[in-house]
C-alpha positions in Angstrom: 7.7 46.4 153.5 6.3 47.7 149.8 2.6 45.7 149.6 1.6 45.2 145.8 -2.1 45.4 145.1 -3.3 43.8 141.9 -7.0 44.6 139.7 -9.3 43.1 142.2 -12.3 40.4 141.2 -14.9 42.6 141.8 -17.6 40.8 140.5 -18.1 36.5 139.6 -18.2 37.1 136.0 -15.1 40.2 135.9 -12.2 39.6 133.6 -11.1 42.7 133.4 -11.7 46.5 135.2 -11.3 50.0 133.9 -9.9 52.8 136.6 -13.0 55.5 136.5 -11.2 57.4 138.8 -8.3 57.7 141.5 -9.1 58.9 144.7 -5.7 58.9 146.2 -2.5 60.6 144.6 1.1 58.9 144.7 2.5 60.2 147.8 -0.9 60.1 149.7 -1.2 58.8 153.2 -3.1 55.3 153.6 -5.6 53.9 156.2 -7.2 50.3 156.5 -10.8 51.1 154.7 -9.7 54.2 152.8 -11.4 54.2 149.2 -8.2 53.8 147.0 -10.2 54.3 143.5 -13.8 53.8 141.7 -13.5 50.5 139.0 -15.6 50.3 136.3 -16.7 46.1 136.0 -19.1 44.2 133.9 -21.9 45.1 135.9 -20.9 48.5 138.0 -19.0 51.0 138.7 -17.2 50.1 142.1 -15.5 51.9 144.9 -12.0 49.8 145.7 -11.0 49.9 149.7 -7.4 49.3 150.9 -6.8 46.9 153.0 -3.2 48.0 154.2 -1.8 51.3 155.6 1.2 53.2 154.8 1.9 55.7 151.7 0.7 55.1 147.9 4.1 54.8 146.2 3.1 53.7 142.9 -0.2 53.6 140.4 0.3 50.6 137.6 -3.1 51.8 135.9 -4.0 55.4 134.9 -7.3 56.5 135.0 -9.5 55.6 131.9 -7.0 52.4 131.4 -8.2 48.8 130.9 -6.3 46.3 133.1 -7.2 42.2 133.1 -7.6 41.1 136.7 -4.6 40.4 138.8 -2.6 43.1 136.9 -0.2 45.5 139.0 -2.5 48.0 140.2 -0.7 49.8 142.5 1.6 49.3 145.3 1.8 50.6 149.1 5.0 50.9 151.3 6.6 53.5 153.9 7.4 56.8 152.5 10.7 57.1 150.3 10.7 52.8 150.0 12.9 51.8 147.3 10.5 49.8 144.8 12.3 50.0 141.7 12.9 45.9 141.8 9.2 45.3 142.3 8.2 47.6 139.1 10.6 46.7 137.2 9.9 42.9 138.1 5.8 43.2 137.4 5.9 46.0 134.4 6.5 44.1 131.9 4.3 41.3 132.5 1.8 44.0 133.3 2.1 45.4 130.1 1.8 42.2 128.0 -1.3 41.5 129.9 -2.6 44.7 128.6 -1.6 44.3 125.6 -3.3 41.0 125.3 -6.4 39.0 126.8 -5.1 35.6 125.5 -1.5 36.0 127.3 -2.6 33.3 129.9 -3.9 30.9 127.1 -0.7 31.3 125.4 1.4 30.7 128.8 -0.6 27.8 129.6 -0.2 26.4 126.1 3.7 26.9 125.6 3.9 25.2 129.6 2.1 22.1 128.1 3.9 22.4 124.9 7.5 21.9 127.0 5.9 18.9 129.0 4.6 17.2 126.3 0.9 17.5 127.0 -1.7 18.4 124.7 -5.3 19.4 126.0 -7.8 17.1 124.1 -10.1 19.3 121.7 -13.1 20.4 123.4 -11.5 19.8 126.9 -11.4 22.7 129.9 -9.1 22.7 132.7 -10.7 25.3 135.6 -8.1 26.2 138.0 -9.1 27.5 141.8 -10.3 30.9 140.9 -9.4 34.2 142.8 -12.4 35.5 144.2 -11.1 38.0 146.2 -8.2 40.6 146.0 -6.6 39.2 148.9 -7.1 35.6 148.3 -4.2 33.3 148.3 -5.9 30.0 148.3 -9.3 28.4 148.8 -11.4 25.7 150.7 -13.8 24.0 149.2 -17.0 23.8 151.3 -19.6 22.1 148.9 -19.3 20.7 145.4 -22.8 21.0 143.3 -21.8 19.0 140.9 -20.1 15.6 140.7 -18.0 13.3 138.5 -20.1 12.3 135.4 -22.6 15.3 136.0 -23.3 17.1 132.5 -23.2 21.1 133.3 -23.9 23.6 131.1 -22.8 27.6 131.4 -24.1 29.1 134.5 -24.7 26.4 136.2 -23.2 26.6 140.1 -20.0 24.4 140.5 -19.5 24.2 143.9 -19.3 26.8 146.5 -15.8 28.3 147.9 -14.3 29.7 151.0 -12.1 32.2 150.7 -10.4 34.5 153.4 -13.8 37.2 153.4 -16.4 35.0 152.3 -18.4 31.4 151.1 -19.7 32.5 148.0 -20.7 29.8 144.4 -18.1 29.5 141.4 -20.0 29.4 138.6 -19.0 27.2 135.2 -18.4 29.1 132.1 -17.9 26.2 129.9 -20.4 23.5 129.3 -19.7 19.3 128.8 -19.4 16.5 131.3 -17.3 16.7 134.7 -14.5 14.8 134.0 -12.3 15.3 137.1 -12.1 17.1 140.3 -8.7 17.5 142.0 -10.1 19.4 145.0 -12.1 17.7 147.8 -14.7 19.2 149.8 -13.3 20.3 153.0 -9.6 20.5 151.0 -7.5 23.4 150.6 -5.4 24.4 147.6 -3.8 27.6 146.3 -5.2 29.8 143.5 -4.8 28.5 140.4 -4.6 25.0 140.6 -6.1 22.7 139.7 -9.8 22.3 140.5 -11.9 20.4 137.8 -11.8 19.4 134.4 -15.0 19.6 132.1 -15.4 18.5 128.5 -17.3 15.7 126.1 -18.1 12.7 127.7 -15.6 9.3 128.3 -12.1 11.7 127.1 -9.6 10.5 128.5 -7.4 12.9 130.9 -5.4 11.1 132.9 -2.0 13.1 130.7 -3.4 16.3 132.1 -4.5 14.7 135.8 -1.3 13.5 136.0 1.0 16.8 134.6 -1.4 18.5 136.9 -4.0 20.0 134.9 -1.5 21.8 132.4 -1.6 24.8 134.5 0.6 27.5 134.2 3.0 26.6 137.7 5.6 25.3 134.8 5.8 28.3 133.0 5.9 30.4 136.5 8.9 28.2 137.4 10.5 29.0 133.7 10.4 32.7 134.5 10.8 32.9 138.2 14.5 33.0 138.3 14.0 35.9 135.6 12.8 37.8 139.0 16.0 37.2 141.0 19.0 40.0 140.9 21.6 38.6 139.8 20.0 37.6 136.2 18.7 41.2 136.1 22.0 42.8 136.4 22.9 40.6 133.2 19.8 41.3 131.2 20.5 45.3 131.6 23.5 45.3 129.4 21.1 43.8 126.7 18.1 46.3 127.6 20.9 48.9 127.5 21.9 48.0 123.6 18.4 47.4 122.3 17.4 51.0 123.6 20.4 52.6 121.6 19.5 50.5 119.0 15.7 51.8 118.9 16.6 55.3 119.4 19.1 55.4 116.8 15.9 54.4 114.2 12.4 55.8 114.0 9.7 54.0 115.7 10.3 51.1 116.9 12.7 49.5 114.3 16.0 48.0 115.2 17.9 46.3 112.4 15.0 46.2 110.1 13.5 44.5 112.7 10.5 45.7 114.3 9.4 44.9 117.9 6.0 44.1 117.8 3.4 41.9 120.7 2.4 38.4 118.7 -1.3 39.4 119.4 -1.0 43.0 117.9 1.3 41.5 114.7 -1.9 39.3 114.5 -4.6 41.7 114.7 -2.2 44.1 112.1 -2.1 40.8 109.5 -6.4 40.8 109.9 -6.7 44.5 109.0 -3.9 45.0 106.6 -2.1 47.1 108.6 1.9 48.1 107.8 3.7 47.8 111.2 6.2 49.8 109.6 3.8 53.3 110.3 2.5 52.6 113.4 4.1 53.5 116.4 4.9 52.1 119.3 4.5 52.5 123.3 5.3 49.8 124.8 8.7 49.2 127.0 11.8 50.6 124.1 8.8 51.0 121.4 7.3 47.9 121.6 3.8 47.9 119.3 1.2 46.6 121.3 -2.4 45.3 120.8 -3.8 49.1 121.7 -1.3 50.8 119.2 -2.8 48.8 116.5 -6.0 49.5 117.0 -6.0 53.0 117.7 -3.9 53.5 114.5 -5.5 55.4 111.6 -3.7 55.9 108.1 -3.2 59.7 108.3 -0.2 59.7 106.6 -2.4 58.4 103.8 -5.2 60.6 104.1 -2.2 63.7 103.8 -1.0 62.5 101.0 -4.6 62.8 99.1 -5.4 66.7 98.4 -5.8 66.2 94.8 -8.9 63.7 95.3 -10.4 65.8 97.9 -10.5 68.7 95.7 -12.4 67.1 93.0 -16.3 66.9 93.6 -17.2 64.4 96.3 -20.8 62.6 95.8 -20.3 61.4 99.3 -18.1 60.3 102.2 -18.0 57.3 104.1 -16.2 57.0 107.6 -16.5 54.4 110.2 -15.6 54.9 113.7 -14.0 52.0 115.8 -15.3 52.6 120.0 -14.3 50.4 122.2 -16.7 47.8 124.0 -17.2 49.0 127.6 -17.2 46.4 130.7 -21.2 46.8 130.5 -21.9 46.4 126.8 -19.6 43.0 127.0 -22.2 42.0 130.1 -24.9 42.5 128.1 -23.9 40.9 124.7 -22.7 38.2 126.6 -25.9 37.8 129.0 -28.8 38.3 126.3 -27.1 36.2 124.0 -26.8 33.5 125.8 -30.5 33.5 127.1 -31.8 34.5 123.2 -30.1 31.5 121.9 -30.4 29.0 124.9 -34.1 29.7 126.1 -37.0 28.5 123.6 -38.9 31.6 124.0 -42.4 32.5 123.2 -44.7 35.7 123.7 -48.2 36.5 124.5 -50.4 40.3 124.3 -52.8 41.6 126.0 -54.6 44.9 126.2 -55.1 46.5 129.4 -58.2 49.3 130.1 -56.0 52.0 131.8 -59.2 54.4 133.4 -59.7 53.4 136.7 -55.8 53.0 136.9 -54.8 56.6 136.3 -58.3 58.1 138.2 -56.7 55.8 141.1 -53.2 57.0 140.5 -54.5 60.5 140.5 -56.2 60.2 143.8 -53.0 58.6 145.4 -50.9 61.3 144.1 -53.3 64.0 145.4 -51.7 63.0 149.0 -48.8 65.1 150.2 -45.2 64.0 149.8 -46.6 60.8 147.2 -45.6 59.8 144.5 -46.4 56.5 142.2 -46.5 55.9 138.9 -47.6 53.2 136.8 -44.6 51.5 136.5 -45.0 51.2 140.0 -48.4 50.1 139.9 -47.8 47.2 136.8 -45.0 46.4 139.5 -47.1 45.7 142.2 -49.4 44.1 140.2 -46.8 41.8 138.8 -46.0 40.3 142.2 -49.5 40.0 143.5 -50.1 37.9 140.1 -47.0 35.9 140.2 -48.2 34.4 144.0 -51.3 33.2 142.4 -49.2 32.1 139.2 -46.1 30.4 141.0 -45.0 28.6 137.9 -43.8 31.7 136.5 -41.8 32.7 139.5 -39.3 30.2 138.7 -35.8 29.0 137.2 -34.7 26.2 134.9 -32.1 24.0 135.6 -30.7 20.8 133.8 -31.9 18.7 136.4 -34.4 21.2 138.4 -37.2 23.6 138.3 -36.6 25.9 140.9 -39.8 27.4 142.4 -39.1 30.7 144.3 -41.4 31.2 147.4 -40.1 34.6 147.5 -40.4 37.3 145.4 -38.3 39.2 143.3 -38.8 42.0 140.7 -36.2 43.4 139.2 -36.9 46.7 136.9 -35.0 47.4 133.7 -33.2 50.9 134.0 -31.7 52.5 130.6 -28.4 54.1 131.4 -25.5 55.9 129.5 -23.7 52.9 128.6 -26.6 50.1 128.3 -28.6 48.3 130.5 -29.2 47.2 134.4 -31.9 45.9 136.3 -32.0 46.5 139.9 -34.2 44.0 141.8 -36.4 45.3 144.5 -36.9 42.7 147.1 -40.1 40.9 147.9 -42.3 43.0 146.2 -44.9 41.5 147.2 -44.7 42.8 150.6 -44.2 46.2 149.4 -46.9 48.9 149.4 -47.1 51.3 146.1 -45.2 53.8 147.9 -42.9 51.9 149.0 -42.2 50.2 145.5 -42.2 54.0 144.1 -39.4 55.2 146.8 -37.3 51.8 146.1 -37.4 52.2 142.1 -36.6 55.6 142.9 -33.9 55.0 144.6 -32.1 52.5 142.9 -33.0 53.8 139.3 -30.8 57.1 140.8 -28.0 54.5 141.8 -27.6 52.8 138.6 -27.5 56.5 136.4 -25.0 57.3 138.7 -22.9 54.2 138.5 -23.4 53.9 142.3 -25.5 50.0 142.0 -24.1 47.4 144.6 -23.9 44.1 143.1 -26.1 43.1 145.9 -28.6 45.7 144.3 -28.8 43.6 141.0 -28.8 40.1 142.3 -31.2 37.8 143.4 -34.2 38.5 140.4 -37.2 36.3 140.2 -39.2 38.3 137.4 -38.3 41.3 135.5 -40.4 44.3 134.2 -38.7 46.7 131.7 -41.3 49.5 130.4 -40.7 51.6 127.3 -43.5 53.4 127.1 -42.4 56.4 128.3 -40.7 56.7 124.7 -43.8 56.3 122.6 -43.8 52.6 122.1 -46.8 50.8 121.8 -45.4 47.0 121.4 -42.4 45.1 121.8 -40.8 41.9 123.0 -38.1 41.6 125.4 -35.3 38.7 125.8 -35.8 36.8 129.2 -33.3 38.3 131.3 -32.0 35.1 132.9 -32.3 32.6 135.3 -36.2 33.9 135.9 -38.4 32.3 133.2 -40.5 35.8 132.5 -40.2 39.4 131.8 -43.2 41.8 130.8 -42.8 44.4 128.2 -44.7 47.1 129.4 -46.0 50.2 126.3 -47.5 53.5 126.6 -50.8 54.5 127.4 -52.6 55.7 124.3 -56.2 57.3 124.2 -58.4 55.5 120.9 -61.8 54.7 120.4 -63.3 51.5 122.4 -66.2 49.4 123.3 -68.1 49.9 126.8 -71.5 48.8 127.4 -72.1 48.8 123.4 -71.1 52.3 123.3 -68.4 53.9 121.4 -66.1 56.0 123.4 -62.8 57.5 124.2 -61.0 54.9 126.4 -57.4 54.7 127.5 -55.4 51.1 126.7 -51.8 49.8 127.5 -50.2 47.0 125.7 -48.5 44.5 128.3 -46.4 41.3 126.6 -45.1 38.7 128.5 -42.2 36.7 126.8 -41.8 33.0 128.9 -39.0 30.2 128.9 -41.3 27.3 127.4 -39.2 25.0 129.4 -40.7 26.2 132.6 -43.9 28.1 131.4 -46.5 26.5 129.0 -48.6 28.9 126.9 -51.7 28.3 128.9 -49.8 29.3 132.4 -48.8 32.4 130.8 -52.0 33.2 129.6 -53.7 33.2 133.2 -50.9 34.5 134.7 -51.9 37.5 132.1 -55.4 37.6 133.0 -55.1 37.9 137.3 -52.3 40.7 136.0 -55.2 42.7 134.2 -57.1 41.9 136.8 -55.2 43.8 139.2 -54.6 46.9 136.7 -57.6 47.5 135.8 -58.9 47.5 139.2 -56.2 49.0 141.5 -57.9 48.7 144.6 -57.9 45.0 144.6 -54.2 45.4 144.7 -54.8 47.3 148.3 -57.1 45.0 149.6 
């Protein structure tokens, strides 16, 4: 029997995955644990395993494509299985889903428009999530939060057992817990209803009582769309509508053009004429991707006598698509730029003795450290004298870290990651020079576990390898700290009331004043230049 595999949850904060690459062809053989394909996410790019065996009969998502989660990905069967009913039962929802990222607003919406039950402004009903490819339903195991509790995004909702694994559903939304339909130690299916969060004293009882206003009405509108005997009617239709379409150009019928709501919307906002773009969805449907990679070259044809006249200048604009990454980090720094009162503190650091040391270490066969390494080091030595600043802000909580956690900015080709290497503090510079290595290798190579990223206390992100002397970084969230680490620059200084040529690195530390007070931050600074400036302290 034909197994359908959807877009998999590869990561707590994934909405939707981009196909790097197949590794298996239609028509391949399948084992348990073979790697079907490498999916780009918000945070990596990951290798996908199969869980089934038998032949790959079908691939919903071509390589390069973006597909929301829980999207026909591909489906696996015995060799020369008829599947015809299950793609032509899943295609077209698969295609409105790509074609749209609001399709299950909108199906959630009509449902509660039919029963009569309108979700109060400012009001969000979180269904159990699917936190696994496989996963049918969940158990909870803990709730974090309780009725009344005032959460705000990112905090930890409760925590969820699935068929592979506990693991903690984070909120997205922030208000008051209003309701939760789902006690610990109950088990319900995906989707349903879980909790309700929004502003304090609104009144659900409607949406407790019409079950949330989740989608299971609109499901049971469509289902019987699914069974055989309503297909075979609906092909006669298909059947005219195609000879229509073909008989016209594009995707015109009648005058009539067939066109997605969301890309008629997005055509409205930039003044686009449906009637020149064209279309490829099902019988030349336009949807959201065929408006926006339309460009007007009809109109730019139909201009030779402007471009022969003398131009004083051309402007073009390029439109490029936001990858899984760049939404991460828009998403991520904004949220702790705008959330985290933030303030920033310099300090100069005498670099001598650090890079006579460093030279001396590196004069040892088969080592290699640098001074990222060594401000590294010397960051979690300093930060088990400072504990303050190894810590997290919560509504209700500090959270002070006994362990210790440095993650290291690494610039890549499509943004930004930070790999953390674990208790640093226990970590010899070698060690800390293999690990950042190592995992700075992973990340350029798209290759980063999310286990590899996870888990940061403090973060370190150095620039000066580019030239640049100063510059502030945004707190790279939950820790309440990162240092901005500059080059090393040779100038004139003071020693021993003498004037001579000295080498000096500019470290800034950027704090969350909610956990860190300017006077914390300050010392912590000091013991830190402590520690530079006199490496061997660090090996004592």
């Amino acid at each position: 029997m034909a197994t359908i595999i959807n877009m998999p949850r590869l990561s707590d904060t994934m909405e939707e995955g981009v196909v790097a690459k197949w590794l298996k062809n239609v028509g391949d053989k399948i084992e348990e644990g073979d790697i079907l394909a490498e999916i780009e996410t918000d945070k990596a790019t990951m290798e996908f395993e199969s869980f089934y065996e038998g032949t790959l009969l079908y691939v919903g998502i071509k390589e390069g494509e973006t597909s929301p989660v829980d999207v026909l990905l591909a489906i696996i069967g015995e060799e020369g299985e008829d599947i015809s009913a299950i793609i032509n039962g899943n295609q077209e929802s698969a295609k409105e889903e790509t074609a749209t990222e609001e399709a299950k607003e909108e199906t959630t919406t009509e449902a509660n428009a039919a029963d009569g039950v309108a979700i109060p402004e400012g009001v969000e009903v979180i269904t159990m999530p699917r936190l696994s490819d496989t996963m049918t339903d969940g158990t909870i195991a803990t709730w974090l939060k309780k009725v009344g509790d005032v959460v705000t995004e990112g905090d930890m909702l409760a925590e969820i057992e699935t068929d592979k694994a506990t693991m903690e559903f984070e909120c997205f939304y922030e208000g008051t817990i209003l309701y939760i339909g789902v006690q610990e130690g109950e088990t319900a299916p995906v989707d349903s209803l879980l909790t309700i969060i929004g502003p304090a004293g609104t009144d659900v009882s409607a949406l407790v009582a019409n079950g949330g206003g989740v989608s299971a009405p609109a499901e049971e509108t469509a289902a019987p769309v699914a069974k055989a005997p309503e297909k075979a009617a609906a092909k006669p239709a298909a059947k005219v509508e195609e000879t229509k379409t073909t008989s016209t150009t594009n995707n015109t019928a009648n005058g009539r053009i067939f066109v997605s709501p969301l890309a008629k919307k997005i055509a409205t906002d930039k003044g686009i004429n449906l009637a020149n773009v064209s279309g490829s969805g099902e019988n030349g449907r336009i949807i959201k991707k065929d408006v926006e990679n339309y460009t007007p070259a009809a109109a730019v044809e139909a201009a030779p006598a402007v471009a022969s006249a003398p131009a004083a200048g051309v402007e073009s604009s390029e439109e490029v698509k936001n990858s899984q990454m760049r939404k991460a980090i828009a998403k991520s720094l904004g949220n702790s730029k705008f959330t985290a009162p933030d303030f920033s503190l310099n300090i100069e650091v005498d670099m001598d003795n650090a890079m006579a040391s460093r030279k001396t270490i590196n004069a040892i066969p088969d080592v290699k450290v640098s001074f990222n390494d060594m401000v590294v080091k010397a960051c979690a030595m300093a930060l088990k004298k400072h504990p303050q600043v190894n810590t997290s802000w919560t509504d209700a909580n500090t959270i002070y870290h006994s362990h210790i956690h440095v993650g290291v900015a690494v610039a890549v080709a499509d943004g930004l990651l930070v790999p953390v290497i674990k208790h640093t503090d226990q970590l010899s510079l070698t060690q800390i020079g293999a690990g950042v290595r190592d995992l700075a290798g992973k990340a350029r190579n798209k290759k980063l576990a999310p286990a590899d990223m996870q888990g940061s206390t403090f973060t370190v992100s150095n620039l000066g390898m580019f030239g640049i002397q100063n510059f502030n970084s945004i707190i790279n969230q939950p820790n309440s700290a990162i240092l901005s680490v500059g080059a090393i620059v040779q100038k004139p200084v003071v020693k021993d009331g003498q004037i001579v040529v000295g080498n000096t690195m500019n470290l800034t530390l950027t704090c969350d004043h909610r956990t860190v007070d300017g006077a914390v931050g300050a010392q912590f600074l000091q013991t830190l230049k402590t520690f530079i400036e006199n490496p061997v302290t660090m090996l004592a």
